[in-house]
C-alpha positions as CSV (number, residue, x, y, z in Angstrom):
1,X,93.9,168.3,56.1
2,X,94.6,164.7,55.9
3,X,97.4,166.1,53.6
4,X,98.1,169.6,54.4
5,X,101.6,170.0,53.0
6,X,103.8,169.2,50.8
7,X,105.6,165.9,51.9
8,X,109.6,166.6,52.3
9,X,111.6,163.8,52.2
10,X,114.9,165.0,52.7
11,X,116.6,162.7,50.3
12,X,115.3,161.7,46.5
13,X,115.5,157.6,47.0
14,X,113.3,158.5,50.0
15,X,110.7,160.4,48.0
16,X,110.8,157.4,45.5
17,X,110.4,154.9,48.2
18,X,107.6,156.2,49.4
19,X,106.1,156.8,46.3
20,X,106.5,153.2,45.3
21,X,105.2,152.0,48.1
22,X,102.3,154.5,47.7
23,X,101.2,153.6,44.6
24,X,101.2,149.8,44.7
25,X,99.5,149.4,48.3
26,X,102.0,147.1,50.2
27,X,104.5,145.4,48.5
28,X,107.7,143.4,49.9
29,X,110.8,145.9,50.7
30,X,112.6,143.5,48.5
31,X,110.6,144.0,45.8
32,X,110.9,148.0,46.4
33,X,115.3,148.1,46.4
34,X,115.3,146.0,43.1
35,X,112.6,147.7,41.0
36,X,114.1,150.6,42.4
37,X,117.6,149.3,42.6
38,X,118.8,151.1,45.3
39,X,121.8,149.3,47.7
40,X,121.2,147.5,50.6
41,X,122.8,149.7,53.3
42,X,120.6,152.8,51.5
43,X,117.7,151.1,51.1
44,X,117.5,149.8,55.1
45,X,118.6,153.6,56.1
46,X,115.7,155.3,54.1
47,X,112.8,152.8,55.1
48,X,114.2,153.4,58.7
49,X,113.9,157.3,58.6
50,X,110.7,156.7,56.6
51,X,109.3,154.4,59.5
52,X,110.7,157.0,61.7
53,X,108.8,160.0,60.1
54,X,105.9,157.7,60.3
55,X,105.1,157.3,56.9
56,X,106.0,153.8,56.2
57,X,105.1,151.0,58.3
58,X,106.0,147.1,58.2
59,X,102.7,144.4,58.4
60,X,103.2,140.6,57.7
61,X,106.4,141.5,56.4
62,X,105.2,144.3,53.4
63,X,106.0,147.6,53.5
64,X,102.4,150.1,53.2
65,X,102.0,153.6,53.5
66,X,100.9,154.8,57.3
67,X,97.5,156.1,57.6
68,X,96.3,156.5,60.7
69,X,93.0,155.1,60.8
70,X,91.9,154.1,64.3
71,X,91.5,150.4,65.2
72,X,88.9,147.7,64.9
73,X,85.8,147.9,66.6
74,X,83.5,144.7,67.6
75,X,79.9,144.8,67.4
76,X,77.6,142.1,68.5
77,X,73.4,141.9,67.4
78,X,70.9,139.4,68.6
79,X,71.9,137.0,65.2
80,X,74.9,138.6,63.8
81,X,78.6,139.4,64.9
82,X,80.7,141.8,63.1
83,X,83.4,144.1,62.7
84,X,84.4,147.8,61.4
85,X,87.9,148.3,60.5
86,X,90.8,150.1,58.2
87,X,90.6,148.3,55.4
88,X,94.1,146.9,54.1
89,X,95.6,145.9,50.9
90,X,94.4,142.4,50.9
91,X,90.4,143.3,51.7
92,X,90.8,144.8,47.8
93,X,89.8,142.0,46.0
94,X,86.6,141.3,48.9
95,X,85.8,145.1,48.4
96,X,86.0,145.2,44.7
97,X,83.6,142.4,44.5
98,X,81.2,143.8,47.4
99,X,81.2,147.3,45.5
100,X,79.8,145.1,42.1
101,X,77.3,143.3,43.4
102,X,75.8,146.5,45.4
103,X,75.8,148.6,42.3
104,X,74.4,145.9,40.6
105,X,71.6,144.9,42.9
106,X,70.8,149.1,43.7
107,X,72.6,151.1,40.6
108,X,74.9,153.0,42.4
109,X,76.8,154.9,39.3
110,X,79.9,156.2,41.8
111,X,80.4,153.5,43.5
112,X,80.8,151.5,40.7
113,X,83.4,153.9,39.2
114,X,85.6,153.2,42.1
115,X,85.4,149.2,41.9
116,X,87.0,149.9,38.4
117,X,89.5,152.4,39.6
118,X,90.8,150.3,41.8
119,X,90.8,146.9,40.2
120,X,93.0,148.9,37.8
121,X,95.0,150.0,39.6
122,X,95.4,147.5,41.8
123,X,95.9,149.3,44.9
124,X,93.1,150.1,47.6
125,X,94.8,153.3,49.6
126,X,95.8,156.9,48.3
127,X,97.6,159.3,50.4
128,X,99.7,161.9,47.8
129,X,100.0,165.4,46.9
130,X,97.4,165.1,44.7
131,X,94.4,162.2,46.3
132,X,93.5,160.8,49.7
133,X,91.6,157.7,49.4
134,X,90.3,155.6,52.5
135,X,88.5,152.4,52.9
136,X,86.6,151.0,56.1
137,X,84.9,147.3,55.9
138,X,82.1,145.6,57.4
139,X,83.3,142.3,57.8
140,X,81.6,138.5,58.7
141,X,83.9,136.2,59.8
142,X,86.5,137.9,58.0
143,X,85.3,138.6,55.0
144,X,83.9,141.6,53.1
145,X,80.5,142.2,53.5
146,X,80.6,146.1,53.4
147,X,82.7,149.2,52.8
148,X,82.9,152.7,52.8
149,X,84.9,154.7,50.8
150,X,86.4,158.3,51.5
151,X,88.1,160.4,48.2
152,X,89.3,163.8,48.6
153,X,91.5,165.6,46.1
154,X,94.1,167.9,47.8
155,X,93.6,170.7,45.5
156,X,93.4,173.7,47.6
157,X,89.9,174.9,46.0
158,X,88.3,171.5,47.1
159,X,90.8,170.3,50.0
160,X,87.7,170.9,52.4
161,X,85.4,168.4,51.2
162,X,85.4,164.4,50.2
163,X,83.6,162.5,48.3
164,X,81.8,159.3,50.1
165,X,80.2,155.6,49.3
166,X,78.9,153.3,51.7
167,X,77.5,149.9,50.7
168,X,76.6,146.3,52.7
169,X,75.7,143.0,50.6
170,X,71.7,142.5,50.6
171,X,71.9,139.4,53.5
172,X,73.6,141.8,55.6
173,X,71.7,145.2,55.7
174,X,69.3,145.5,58.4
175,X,71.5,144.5,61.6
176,X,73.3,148.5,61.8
177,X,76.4,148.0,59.3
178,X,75.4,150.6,57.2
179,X,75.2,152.9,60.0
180,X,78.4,152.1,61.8
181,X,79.9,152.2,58.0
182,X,79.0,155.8,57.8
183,X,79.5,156.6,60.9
184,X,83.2,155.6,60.8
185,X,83.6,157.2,57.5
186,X,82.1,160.4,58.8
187,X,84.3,160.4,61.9
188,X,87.8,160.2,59.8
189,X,86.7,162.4,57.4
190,X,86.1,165.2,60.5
191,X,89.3,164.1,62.4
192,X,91.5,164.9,58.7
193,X,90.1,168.8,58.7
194,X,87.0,167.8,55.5
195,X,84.2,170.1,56.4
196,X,82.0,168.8,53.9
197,X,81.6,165.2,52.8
198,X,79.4,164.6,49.4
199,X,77.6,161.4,47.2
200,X,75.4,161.1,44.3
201,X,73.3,158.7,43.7
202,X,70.7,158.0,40.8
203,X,67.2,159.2,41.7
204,X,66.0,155.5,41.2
205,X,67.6,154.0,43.9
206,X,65.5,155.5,46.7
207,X,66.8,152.9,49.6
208,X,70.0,154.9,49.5
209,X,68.5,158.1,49.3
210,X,66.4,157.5,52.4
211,X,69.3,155.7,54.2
212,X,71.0,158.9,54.1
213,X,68.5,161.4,54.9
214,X,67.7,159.4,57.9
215,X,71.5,159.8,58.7
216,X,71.0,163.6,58.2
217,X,72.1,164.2,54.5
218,X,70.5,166.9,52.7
219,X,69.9,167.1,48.5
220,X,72.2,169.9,47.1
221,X,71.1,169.5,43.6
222,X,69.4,167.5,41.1
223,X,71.1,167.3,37.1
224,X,68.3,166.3,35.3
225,X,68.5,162.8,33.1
226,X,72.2,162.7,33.8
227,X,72.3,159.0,33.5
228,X,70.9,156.9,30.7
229,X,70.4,153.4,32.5
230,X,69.1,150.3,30.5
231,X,67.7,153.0,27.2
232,X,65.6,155.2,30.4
233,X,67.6,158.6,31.5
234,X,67.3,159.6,34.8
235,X,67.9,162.1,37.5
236,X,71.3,162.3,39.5
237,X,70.5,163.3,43.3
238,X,73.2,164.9,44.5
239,X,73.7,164.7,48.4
240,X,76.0,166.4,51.2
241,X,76.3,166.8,55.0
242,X,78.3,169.3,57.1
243,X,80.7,168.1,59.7
């Protein structure tokens, strides 16, 4: 599993560094020692062994958790030119806002959920005992134009599956981002030991239901009028695949 075990850090500043850095997404190491306050000579020797473990890493000069993700992969149409990466720290604002106007354009319940959880919380990653949460993007000329999100509690009872939403702004669906999104998404979640990845969407928006049974998603179940959306209730579709 992506988190099989409990993490031991060998020292408590260690486990709090980590943690820190965990929860806020990437922060300056500066930042960390002080709100930590923690001395300089500790400080450098624990983000060392940390960086050394592999659970820390430095980018542009912040300290973020290490989550190995694979690397950014090019794709070229006849009229369009993007890419499929990790997403980072910075895209949370671009993926935040990309998440909103989907939901709003297609009412996608879930989705919408998790723009709010993490515009709260301010950071885009998890990787604890308790959550693993991933992000991939679709970008355009470096900005946000898609996602797809990966949470998976590490419960023992439910460590085997994950929880998935995919999404690409209205200008940009039609070209394969969607697709690649998934696919990428679907790949990660295989590589980190889920066996079964999981969405639900509301029966009214029928574009996403038949984006994913073309990609091989089956429906589980259906709750009956389990959302009430402008005064009408209606059906939750609740959709899996095997990997």
């Amino acid at each position: 599993m992506a988190f099989s075990e409990e993490l031991e850090f060998g020292h408590e500043d260690r486990k709090r560094i980590y943690e820190y850095v965990e929860r806020k997404g990437a922060v300056d190491p500066e930042t960390v020692r002080t709100q930590l306050r923690i001395d300089a000579g500790g400080f450098r020797h624990h983000v060392a062994i940390l960086k050394r473990d592999g659970r820390l890493q430095s980018d542009n000069d912040k300290l973020r958790v290490t989550i190995d993700a694979g690397a950014r992969e090019e794709y070229v149409t006849e009229d369009l030119e993007f890419h499929i990466r990790p997403a980072r720290q910075e895209d949370l604002t671009g993926i935040v806002g990309a998440i909103r106007q989907v939901a709003e354009e297609r009412t996608y319940i879930v989705a919408e959920s998790v723009a709010d959880e993490i515009d709260h919380e301010n950071a885009l990653l998890r990787y604890n005992e308790l959550e693993s949460r991933m992000f991939f993007v679709a970008t355009v000329e470096n900005e946000v134009v898609g996602w797809v999100h990966l949470n998976a509690p590490e419960l023992d009872k439910l460590s085997h599956t994950a929880e998935l939403t995919v999404g690409v702004l209205e200008e940009y669906r039609g070209h394969g981002l969607g697709s690649h999104l998934l696919s990428r998404g679907l790949e990660w979640a295989g590589a980190n030991g889920y066996e079964k990845v999981y969405q639900s969407v509301p029966s009214v928006n029928e574009d996403a239901i038949e984006f994913l049974e073309s990609h091989g998603w089956g429906t589980e179940a259906i709750r009956k009028d389990h959302y009430k959306l402008n005064g009408e209730y209606t059906d939750e579709v609740m959709m899996a695949i095997e990997l």
